[in-house]
C-alpha positions in Angstrom: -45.3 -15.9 17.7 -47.2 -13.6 19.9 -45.5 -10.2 21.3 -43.2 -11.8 24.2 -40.0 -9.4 25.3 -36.7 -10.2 26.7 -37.6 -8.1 29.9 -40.8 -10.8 30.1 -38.8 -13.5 29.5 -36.3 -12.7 32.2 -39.4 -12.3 34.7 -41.0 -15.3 33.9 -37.9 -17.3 34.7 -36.5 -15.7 37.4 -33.2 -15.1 35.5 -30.8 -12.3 35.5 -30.8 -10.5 32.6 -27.1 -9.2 31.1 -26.8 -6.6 28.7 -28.2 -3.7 26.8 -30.8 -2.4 29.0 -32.2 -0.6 25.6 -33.1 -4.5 24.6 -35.1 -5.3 27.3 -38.4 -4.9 25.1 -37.0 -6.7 22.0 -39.7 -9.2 20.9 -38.1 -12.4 20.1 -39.3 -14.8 16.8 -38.9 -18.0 18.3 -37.4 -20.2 20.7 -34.6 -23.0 19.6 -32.7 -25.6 21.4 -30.8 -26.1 18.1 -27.9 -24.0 16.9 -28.6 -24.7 12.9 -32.6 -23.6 12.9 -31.7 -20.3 14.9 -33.1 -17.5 12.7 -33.4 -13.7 12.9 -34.4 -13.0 16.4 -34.8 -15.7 17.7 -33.7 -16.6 21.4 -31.5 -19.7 21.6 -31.6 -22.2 24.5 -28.3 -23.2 25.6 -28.6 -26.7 27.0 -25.5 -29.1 28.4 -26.2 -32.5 27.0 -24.4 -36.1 27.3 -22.4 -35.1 23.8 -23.0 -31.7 23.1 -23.2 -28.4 25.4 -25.2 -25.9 24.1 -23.0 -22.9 25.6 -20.1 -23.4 22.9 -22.9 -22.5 20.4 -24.2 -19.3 21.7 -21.5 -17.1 20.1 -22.5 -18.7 16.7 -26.4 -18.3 18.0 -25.6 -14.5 18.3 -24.1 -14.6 14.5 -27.0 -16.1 13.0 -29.2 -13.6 14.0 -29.8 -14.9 17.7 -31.2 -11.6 19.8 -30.6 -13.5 23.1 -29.8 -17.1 24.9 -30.5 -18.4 28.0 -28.2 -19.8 29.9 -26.2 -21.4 32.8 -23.1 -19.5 33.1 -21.8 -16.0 32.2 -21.2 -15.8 28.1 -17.6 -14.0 27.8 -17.5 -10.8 25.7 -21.0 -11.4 25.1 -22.3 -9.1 22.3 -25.6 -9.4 23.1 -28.0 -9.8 25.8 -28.5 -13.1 27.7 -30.3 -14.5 30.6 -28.3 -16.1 33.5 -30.6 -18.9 35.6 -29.3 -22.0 37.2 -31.3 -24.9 35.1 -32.4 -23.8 31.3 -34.6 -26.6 31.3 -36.2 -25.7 33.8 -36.3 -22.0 33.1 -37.8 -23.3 29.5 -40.7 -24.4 31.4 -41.4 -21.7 33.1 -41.5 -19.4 29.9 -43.4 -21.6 28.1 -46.3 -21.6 30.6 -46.0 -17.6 30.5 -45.9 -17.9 26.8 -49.2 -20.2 26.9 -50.9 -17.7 29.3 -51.4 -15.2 26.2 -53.3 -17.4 24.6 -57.5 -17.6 25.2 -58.0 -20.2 22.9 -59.1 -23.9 23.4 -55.6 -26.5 24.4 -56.6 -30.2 24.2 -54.0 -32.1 26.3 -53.2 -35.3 25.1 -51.8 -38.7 27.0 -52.6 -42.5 27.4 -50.1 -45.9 28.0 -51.3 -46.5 23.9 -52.2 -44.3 21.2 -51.3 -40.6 22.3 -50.1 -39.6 19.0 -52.8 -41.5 16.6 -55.4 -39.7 19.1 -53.1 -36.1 18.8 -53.4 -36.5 15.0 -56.9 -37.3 14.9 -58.0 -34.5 17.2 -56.3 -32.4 14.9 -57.5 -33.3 11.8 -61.1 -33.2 12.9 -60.2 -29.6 15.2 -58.2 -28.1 11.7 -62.6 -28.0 10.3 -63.1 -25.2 12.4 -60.0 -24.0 13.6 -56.4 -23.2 12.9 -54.6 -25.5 14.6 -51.7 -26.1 16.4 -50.2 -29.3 17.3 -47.4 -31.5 18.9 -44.5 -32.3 15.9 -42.9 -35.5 15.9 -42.3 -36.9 19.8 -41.7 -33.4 21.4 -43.9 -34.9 24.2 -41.5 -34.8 27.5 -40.7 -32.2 29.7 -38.5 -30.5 27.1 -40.7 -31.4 24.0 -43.9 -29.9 25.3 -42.3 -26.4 26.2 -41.0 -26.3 22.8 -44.1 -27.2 21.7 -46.1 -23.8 23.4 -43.4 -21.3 22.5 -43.9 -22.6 19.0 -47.6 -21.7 18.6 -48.1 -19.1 16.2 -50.0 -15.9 17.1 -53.2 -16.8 15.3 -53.5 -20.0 16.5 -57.3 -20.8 17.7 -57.0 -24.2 18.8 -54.1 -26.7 20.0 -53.2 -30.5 20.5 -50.7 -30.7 23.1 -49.3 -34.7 23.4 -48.1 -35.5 26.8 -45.7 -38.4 27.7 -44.5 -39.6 30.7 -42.8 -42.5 32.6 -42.3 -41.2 36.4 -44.9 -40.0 39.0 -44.3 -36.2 38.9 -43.9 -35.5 35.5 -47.8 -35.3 34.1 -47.7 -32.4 36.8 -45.3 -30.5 35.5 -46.0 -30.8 32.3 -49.8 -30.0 32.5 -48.5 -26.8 34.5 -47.4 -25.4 31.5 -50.7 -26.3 29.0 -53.5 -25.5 31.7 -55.5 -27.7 29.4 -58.8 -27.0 28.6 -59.8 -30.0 27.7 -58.0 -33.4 29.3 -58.3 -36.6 26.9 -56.9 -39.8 28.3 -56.7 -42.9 25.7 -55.7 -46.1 27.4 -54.5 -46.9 31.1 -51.8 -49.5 30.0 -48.7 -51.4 30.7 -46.1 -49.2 30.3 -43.6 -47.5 32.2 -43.6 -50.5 34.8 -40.4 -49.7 36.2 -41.1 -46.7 37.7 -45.1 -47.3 38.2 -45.1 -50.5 39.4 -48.7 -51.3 38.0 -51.6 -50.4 36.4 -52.9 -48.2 39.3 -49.6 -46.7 38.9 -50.2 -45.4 35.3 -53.4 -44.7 36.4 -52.2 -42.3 39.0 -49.7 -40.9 37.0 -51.5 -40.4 34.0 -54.6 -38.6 36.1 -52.2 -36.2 37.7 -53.2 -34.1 34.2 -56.6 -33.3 35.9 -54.9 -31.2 39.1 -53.4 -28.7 36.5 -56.7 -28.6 33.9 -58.0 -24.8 33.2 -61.1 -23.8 35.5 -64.6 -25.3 33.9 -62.1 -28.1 31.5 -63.9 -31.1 30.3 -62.5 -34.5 30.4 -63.0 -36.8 28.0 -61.8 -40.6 28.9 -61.8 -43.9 27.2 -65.5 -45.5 28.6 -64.0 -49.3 27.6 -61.1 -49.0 30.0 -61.7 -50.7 33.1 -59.8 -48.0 35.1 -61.1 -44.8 33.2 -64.4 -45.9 33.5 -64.5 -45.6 37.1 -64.2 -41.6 37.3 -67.5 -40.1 38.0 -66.2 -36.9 38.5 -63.3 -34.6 37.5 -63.0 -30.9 39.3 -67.1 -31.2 39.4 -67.5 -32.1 35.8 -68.9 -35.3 34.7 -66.5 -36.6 32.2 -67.4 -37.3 28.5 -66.7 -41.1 27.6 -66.2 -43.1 24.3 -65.2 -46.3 23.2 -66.7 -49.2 21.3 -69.5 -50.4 23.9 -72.6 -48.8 23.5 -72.6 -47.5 27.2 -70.6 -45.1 26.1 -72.1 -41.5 25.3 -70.0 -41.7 21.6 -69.8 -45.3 20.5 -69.3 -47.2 17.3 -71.5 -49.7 15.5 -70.8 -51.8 12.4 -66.8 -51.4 12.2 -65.4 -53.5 9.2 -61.9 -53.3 9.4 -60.6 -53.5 5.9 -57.0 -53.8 6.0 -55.1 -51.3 3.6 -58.1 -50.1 2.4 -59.6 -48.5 5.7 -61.6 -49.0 8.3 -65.1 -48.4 8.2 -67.7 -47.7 11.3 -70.4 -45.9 12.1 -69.9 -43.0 14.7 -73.0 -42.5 17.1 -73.7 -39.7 20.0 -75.8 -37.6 20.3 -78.7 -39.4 18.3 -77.0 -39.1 15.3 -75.1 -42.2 13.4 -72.2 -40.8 10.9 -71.0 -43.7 8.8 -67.0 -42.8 8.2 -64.5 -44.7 6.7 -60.8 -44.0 8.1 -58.0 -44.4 6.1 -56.1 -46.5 8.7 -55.1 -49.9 8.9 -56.1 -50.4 12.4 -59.5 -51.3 14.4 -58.3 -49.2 17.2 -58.8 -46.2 14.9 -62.2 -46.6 15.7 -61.5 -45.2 19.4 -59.4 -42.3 18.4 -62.1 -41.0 16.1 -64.8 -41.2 18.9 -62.2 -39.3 20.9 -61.8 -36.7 18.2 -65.7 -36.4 18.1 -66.2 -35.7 21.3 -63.7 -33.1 21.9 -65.3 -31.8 18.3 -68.4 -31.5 19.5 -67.5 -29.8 22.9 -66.0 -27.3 20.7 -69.0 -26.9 18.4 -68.1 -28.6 15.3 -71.1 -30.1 13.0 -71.3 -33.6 11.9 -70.3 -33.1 8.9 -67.4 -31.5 10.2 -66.1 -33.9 12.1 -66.9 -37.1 9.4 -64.7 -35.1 7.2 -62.1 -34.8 9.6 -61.9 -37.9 10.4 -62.2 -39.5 6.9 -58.9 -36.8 6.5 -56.3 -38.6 8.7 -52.6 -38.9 7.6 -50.8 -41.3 9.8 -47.3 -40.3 11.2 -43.9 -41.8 11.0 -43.3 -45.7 11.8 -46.9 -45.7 13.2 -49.0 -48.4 11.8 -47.2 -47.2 8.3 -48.1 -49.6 5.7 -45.3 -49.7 2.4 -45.7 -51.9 -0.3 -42.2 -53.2 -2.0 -43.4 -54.5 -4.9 -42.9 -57.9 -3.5 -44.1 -58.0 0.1 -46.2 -55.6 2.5 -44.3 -54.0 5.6 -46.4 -52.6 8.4 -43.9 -50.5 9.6 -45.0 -49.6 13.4 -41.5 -50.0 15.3 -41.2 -46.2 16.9 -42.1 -47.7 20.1 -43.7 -50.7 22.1 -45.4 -52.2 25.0 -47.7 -55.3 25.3 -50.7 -53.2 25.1 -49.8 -51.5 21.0 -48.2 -54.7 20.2 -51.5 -56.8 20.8 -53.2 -54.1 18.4 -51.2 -54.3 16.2 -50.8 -57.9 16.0 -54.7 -57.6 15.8 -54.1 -55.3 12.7 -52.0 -57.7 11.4 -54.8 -60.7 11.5 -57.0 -58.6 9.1 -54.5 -58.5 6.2 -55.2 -61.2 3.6 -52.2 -63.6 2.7 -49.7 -64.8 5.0 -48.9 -62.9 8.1 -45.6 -62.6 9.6 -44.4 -60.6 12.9 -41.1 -59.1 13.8 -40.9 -58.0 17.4 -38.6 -57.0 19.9 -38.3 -56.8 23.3 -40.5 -53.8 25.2 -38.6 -52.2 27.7 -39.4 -50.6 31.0 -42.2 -53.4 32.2 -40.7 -54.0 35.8 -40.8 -57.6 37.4 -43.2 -58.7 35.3 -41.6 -58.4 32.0 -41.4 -62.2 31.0 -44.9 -62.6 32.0 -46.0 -59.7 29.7 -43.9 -60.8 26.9 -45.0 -64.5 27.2 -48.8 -62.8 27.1 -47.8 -61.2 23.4 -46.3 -64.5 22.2 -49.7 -66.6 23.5 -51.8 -63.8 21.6 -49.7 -63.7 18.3 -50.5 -67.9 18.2 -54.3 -67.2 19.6 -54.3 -64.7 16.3 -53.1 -67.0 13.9 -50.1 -65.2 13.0 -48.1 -67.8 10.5 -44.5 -66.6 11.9 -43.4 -64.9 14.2 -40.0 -63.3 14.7 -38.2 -62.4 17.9 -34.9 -60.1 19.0 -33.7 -59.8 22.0 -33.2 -61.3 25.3 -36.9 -60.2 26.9 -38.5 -61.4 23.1 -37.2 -64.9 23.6 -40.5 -65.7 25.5 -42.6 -64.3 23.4 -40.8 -66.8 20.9 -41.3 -70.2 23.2 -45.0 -68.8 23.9 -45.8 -68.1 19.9 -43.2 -71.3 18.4 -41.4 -68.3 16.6 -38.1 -67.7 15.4 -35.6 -65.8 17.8 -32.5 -63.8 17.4 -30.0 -62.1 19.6 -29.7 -59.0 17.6 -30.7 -56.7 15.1 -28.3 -58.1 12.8 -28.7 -61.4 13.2 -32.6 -61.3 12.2 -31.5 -59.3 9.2 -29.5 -61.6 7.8 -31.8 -64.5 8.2 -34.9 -62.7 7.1 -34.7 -63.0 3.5 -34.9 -67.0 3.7 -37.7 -66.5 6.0 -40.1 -63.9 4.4 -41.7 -65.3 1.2 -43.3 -62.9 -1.6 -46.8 -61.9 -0.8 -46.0 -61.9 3.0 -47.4 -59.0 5.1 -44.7 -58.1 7.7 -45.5 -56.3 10.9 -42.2 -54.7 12.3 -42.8 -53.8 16.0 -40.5 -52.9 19.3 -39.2 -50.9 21.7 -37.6 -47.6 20.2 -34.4 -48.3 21.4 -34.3 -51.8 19.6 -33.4 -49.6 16.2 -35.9 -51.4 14.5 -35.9 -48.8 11.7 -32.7 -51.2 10.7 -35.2 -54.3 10.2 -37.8 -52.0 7.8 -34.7 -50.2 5.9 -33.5 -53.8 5.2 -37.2 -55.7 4.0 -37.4 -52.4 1.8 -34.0 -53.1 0.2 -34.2 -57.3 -0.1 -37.6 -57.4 -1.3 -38.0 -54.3 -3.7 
């Protein structure tokens, strides 16, 4: 990482620095919340969580080659230095927006109720043509994730992806207070996050509080086919840069064939120029996040041929839209998370595979009062869809059961011992919920019936 000293550190925070005064200008390696990836000089965060309290580790921090920790109380017999503040999460922040201040380099910031990490890993793929990249890792996208994420940029970074998740009014502040983005890129305005939101003009707000916090003379680049991004005429006293699939966008797609496993192809206009692509992702939503990508590539000077190659270069990510093939059936493995917004997608996915389509979902969380209306909605477009079964856990997923004439299950268990007599060979199988429905469980078990 870039030169960054205790003695800054200290300052940046507002912490009281204890110990050697003859350490002061140590540079530190890195920045870890996690006792087993400390390494030699690196500064450990000591954090007090539900199970584990990060201050019974700092001795063993210090051991491992630790130069420093950060902490709440006073560390005993310390043997070397550390830096006393009242919160270290919020101390984290505030030394992760000095850390980003070092750095004159293009940061795209990231969010959207749907497809904020597809559109991260796009951007980067098409950005990583031109530039040395730096990006979000897994879901470090909250207000401890995207600290983490700054203080791990190496020193010859020339561009970043920063992803940028949120669920309360507030937090897109604070968190675009620390990446000062230089570019804003907003996917979808969705329903998600209801509970706290209340509404669409809720997400809205919250999403668009990135803008207050963007760099002087950022660009904004906004989805053109969403009915609320579409209003905004004008950001800071920049017109913003849309895309989408409608041809009033500025970057717009014509002839998209979605081809199930074997891609999506589409032809990328802006500009006066027409790029036919083929993605290698199983979802016509792609489309989108590659017109996003272009744009942001072109603001930052990338050719065509540039940006066709990064987008025909796109790795999908974890248990998003993941497709594996058993042997016997196909899995679409897209259960990290869920609201009706991705699920309708991805049922829409699902409708492009040949053979017979099945769908196991779950109940989405956090969608306020109107949760058995939204989940009613995702049964009524899994029937409108032709999906031949589909599957529901959980209370909420009941009515997308009565709405679709699906199966339905209490729990994760339940559905796992009843799938194998409902899933034939040759199925395709979308897997899709809520994170905290565990419905890794559901993919680990297809993968082990129907190798």
């Amino acid at each position: 990482m870039k030169h960054f000293t205790l003695e800054e550190i200290a300052r940046a925070c507002g912490g009281k620095y204890v110990g050697n005064e003859d350490m002061k200008n140590t540079p530190i390696t890195s920045v870890e919340r996690d006792s087993r990836e400390i390494k030699e000089g690196s500064l450990f965060l000591a954090i007090k969580g539900e199970r584990v309290d990060g201050h019974d580790y700092i001795e063993k921090c210090y051991k491992s080659g630790a130069v420093c920790a950060i902490c709440e109380r006073p560390v005993e017999n310390a043997q070397k230095p550390y830096i006393l503040v009242e919160s270290t999460l919020e101390a984290v922040k505030k030394i992760a927006k000095a850390y980003r201040e070092k750095f004159d380099i293009p940061i795209v910031g990231v969010s959207g109720s749907v497809g904020k990490t597809s559109t991260k890993e796009m951007l980067y793929s098409v950005l990583s043509q031109k530039f040395f990249t730096h990006k979000t890792q897994g879901n470090l996208n909250n207000e401890l994730g995207v600290p983490l994420t700054l203080l791990a940029m190496p020193e010859n970074a020339e561009a970043a992806v920063i992803e940028m998740g949120i669920s309360d009014f507030g937090e897109m502040t604070r968190l675009s207070e620390m990446v000062q983005p230089d570019i804003c890129v907003l996917t979808i305005i969705g329903n998600c996050h209801l509970e706290n939101l209340g509404d669409r003009d809720g997400v809205f707000r919250a999403k668009t509080e990135m803008f207050k916090n963007a760099s002087k003379n950022a660009e904004f680049v906004l989805n053109g086919d969403d009915d609320k991004l579409c209003k905004v005429q004008e950001v800071n006293g920049k017109r913003p840069v849309f895309f989408g699939l409608d041809t009033h966008n500025e970057f717009y797609a014509e002839n998209i064939v979605n081809n199930a496993q074997n891609g999506v192809d589409c032809t990328l206009c802006f500009d006066g120029a027409k790029i036919d692509v083929t993605i290698p992702a199983i979802g016509t939503y792609m489309v989108s996040n590659a017109l996003a990508a272009a744009a942001v590539g072109k603001l930052l000077g990338l050719d065509n041929e540039q940006i066709k190659k990064g987008v025909e270069s796109y790795k999908t990510v974890g248990s998003r839209a993941n497709v594996i093939n058993t042997g016997s059936i196909r899995i679409i493995d897209d259960c990290y998370n869920a609201n009706p917004n991705s699920v309708k997608a991805s049922l829409e996915t699902l409708s492009n595979f040949e053979g017979r389509k099945v769908a196991v979902l779950g109940d989405m969380k956090e969608l306020g009062k109107n949760e058995l209306a939204l989940h009613r909605e995702v049964g009524e477009f899994a029937k409108a869809k032709g999906i031949d079964l589909v599957i529901c856990v959980g209370e909420l997923s009941a009515e997308i059961a009565k709405a679709a004439d699906g199966e339905w299950f209490d729990n994760v268990e339940q559905a796992n011992n009843a799938l194998p007599a409902l899933i034939n060979e040759g199925d395709v199988v979308l897997v899709k919920a809520s994170h905290s429905m565990q419905f890794e469980k559901i993919v680990e078990r297809l993968k082990e019936d129907f190798a």
